[in-house]
N, C-alpha and C positions, 0 to 999 in steps of 0.2 A: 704493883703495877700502877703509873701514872696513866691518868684515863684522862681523855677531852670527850666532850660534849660529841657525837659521832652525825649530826647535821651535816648535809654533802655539803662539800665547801664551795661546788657552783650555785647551787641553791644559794646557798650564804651570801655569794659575790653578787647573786644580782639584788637581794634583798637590801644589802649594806652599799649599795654603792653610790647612791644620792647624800649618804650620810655622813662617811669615813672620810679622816682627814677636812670637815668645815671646821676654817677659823672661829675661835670665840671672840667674847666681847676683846675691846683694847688692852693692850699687855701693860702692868703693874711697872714700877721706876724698878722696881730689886728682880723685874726680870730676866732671864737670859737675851742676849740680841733678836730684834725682833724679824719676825722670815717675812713671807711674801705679804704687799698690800693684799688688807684683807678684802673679803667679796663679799655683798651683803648677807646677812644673816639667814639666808634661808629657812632653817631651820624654827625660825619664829613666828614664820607664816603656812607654814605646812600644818597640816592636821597630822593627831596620831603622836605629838611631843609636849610635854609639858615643860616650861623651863626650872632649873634649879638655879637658884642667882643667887651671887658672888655673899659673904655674908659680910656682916658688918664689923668684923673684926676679925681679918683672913688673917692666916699663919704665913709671916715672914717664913721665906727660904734664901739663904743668902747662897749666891753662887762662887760655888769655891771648887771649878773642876780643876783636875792638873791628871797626869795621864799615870794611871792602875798599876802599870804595867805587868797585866795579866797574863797571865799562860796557864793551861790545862791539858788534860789530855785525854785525846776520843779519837778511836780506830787507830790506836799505835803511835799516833801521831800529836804531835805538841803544836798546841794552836795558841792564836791569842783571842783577847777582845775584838780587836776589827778583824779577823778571821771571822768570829762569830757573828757581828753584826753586817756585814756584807755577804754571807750565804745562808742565814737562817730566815731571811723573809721579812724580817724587823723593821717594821715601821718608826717606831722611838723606845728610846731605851733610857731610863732614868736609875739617877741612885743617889738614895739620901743617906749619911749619917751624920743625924740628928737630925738638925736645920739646915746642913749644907750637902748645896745638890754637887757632887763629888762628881758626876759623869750625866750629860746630856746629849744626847748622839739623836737624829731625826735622818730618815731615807731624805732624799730628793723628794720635792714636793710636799714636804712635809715639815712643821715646826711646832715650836715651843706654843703655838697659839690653834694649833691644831688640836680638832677634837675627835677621838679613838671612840668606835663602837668598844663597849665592855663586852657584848656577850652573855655566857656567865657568869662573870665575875660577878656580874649584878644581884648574882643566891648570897655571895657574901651578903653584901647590906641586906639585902632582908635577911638573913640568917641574923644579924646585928639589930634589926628592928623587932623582929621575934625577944630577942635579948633586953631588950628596951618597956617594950609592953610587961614582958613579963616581969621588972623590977620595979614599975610601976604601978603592978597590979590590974592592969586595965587586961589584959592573961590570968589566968587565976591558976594555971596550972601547965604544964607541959602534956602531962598524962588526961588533959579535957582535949573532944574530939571534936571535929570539924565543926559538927553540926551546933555545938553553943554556941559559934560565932557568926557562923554561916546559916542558919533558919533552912537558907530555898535546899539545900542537900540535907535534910535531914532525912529523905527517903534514899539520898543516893548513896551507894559503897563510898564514894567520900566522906562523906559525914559521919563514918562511923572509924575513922583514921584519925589517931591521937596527932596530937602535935609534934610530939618527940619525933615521932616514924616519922613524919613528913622531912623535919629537919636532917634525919640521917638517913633519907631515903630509902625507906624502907615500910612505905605505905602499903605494899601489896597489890597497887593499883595497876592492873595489868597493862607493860605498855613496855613499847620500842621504841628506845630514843634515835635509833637510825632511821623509820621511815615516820614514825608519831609525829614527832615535831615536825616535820616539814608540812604537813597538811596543816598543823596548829597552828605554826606563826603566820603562816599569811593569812588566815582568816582572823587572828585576832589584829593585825596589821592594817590590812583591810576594812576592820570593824564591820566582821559578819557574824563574830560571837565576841562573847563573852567569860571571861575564865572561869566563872562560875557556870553556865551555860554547860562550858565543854568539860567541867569536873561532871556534871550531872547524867552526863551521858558514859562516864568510865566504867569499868567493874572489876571487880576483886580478883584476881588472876593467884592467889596462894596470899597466906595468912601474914597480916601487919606482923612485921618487925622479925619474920622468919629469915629475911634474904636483903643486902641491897640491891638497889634496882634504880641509878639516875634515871630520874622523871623529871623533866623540866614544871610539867604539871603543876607538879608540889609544890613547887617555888612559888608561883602564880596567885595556888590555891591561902598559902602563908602570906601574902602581899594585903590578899582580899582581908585574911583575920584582921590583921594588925589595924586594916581601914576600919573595917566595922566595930571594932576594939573601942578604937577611938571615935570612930564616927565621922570620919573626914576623908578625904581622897590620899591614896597611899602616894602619892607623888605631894602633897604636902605635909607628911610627914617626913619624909625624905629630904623638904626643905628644912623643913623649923625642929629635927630632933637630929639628924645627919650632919646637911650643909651647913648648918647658921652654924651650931657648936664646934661642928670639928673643923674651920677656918675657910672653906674653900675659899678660893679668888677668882675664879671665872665663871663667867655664865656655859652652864652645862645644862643637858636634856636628859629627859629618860622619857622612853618611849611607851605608849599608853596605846591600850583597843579602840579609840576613836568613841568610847562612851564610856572615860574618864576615869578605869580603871589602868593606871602603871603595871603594866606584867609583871614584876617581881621576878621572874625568871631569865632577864637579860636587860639589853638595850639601853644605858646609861651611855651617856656621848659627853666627853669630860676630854679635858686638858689630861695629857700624862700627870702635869704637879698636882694638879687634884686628886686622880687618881693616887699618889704619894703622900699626899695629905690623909688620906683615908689608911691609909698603912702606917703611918705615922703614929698618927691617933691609937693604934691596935698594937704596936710597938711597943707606947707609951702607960699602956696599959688601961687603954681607954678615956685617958682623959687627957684635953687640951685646956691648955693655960690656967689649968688650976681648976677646970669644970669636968665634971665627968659626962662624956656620950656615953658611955658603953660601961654599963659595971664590970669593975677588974674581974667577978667572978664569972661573967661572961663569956670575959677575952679567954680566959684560964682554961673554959670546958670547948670552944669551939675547936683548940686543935689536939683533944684527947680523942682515940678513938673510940669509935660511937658504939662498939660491939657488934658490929653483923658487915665493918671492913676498917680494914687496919690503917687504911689511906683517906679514909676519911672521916670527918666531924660533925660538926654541926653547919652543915654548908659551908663550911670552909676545908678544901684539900691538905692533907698533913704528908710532909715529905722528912720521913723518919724522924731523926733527932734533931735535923739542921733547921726546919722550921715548916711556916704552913702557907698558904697563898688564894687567894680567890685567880679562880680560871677561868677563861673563856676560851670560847671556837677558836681554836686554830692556832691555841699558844697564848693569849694574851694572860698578862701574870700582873698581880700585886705578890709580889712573896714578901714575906716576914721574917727573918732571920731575927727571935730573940735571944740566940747566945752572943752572935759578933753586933746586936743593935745595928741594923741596917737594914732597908728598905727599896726594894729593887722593884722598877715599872715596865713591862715589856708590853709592848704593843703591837699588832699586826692583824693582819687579817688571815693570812694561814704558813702556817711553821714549813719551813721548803728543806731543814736539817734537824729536826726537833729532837734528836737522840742528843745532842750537845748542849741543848737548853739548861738542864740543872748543872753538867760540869763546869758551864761556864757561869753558871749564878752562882757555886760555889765557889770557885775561884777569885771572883770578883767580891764575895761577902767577904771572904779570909783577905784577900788584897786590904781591904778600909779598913779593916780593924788591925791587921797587921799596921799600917801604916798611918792609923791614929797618933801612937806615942806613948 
């Protein structure tokens, strides 16, 4: 079973709605055409965002769409690509194989320069920064608990949650991601807690690593290791071990409690290409232009199943054999197809047909590689 994040999605709409769809900085010459004059930057004078900026040696993508000619089949019925992009709710819709963006499709109101709430897509990267520390030793183990890294929970049931559990969610941490997180994100939004704060109040509802259990928590609680790991704010990590290496080219945001800690659990505001740039990277086997982001043996365990659910890894969602994807509210997708090499970016704020989502990301991965050559 394909699971989403289960946050009410009115909740969500007024939460994201200052956010979704702000243009980024100026578009690149090897961009697609460029959409509306942009508005200023909002997002750079709001509290509660930190920015991620462009690196200094972004990844060309050369635009080379020409039309799929896709078809699939859901409810009897044989659909195509703009079938599916004009009733599933789809804000933008990318696809790379390789370096060339093969399909870039944007709703009204919406462009190449436009930047997409992630959601949770956002447990990917930390799922990836977890990945990071730990092959640089600044982690010493997957099987050490919270509280080596975390000091203030060492009396709390947090602290006594290995890492691994956290990563396959299955910390024990008793919690409802239908009505939990909605008290959570506004307050950490609002900057009236703190993620460590609100780990110290949870408690152990059945034994680490008995059951899965999405908790956004976790992700959060993972965000904070990684900072105290290193000793630095986990939104620049995110720049100088993520952004800078794996290419991005737009200035993108991730969103923070207003006292400098990046939730780790969602809110990264990026370009779709960025967003494909990070799949890319993960594709690639973790490393861009000859550097490695992410040890290959990393990318290799994120989309094995983790033992306590078959659809999922190490924060990253695994969709059988055809490949695995970072998720978010309401549909949004990086998927990763590593047998046909292609990287698909779905965007939106919430899925309005979402039972047609993978047949049409599989039809469209089989379309590119069929029609590679």
């Amino acid at each position: 079973m394909r699971r989403r994040r289960m946050l009410s999605l009115a909740t969500a709409s007024v939460l994201s709605a200052a956010a979704l769809a702000v243009p980024s900085a100026p578009a690149r010459a090897d961009a697609a055409p460029p959409g509306p004059p942009a508005v200023p930057d909002i997002m750079s004078i709001l509290p509660g965002f930190d920015p991620l900026k462009p690196s200094g040696d972004p990844v060309r993508l050369v635009d080379a769409q020409r039309d799929l000619h896709v078809t699939y089949q859901s409810g009897g019925q044989t659909k195509t690509l703009n079938d599916y992009l004009s009733s599933s709710g789809t804000q933008g819709f990318l696809v790379l194989d390789g370096d060339k963006v093969v399909t870039e499709w944007y709703a009204p109101g919406y462009s190449k320069d436009s930047r997409f709430q992630s959601w949770s897509m956002a447990k990917s990267f930390t799922g990836d920064a977890v990945g990071i520390a730990l092959s640089e030793g600044k982690i010493h183990s997957l099987d050490d608990t919270v509280a080596r890294y975390i000091p203030e929970l060492v009396n709390a049931d947090y602290g006594k949650v290995t890492l691994y559990n956290l990563l396959r969610m299955s910390s024990g941490i008793d919690w409802n991601e239908t009505t939990d997180d909605i008290a959570m994100h506004p307050a950490f939004s609002l900057g009236l807690a703190t993620p460590v704060q609100w780990a110290a109040g949870r408690h152990t509802g059945w034994p680490q690593g008995s059951k899965f259990n999405y908790t956004s928590l976790n992700s959060a609680v993972l965000a904070q290791v990684v900072a105290n790991a290193y000793g630095i704010p986990f939104s620049k990590f995110l720049q100088d071990r993520i952004w800078e290496p794996t290419g991005m080219a737009d200035t993108d945001y991730v969103g923070t409690d207003s006292h400098g800690h990046a939730l780790g659990y969602c809110c990264i505001y990026s370009t779709d290409r960025d967003f494909a740039r990070f799949g890319k990277m993960m594709l690639d086997g973790g490393r861009v232009a000859g550097r490695t982001v992410v040890p290959a043996s990393w990318v290799d365990a994120v989309h094995k199943p983790s033992g306590v659910s078959p659809s999922y890894g190490l924060h990253w969602w695994i969709d059988g054999n055809d490949g695995y994807y970072a998720s978010g509210l309401g549909g949004q997708l990086i998927y990763v197809d590593p047998v046909r090499h292609v990287v698909i970016v779905r965007s939106t704020l919430f899925s309005v047909n979402d039972a047609d989502t993978f047949p049409a990301l599989h039809a469209v991965a089989k379309a590119v590689a069929d029609q590679r050559g």
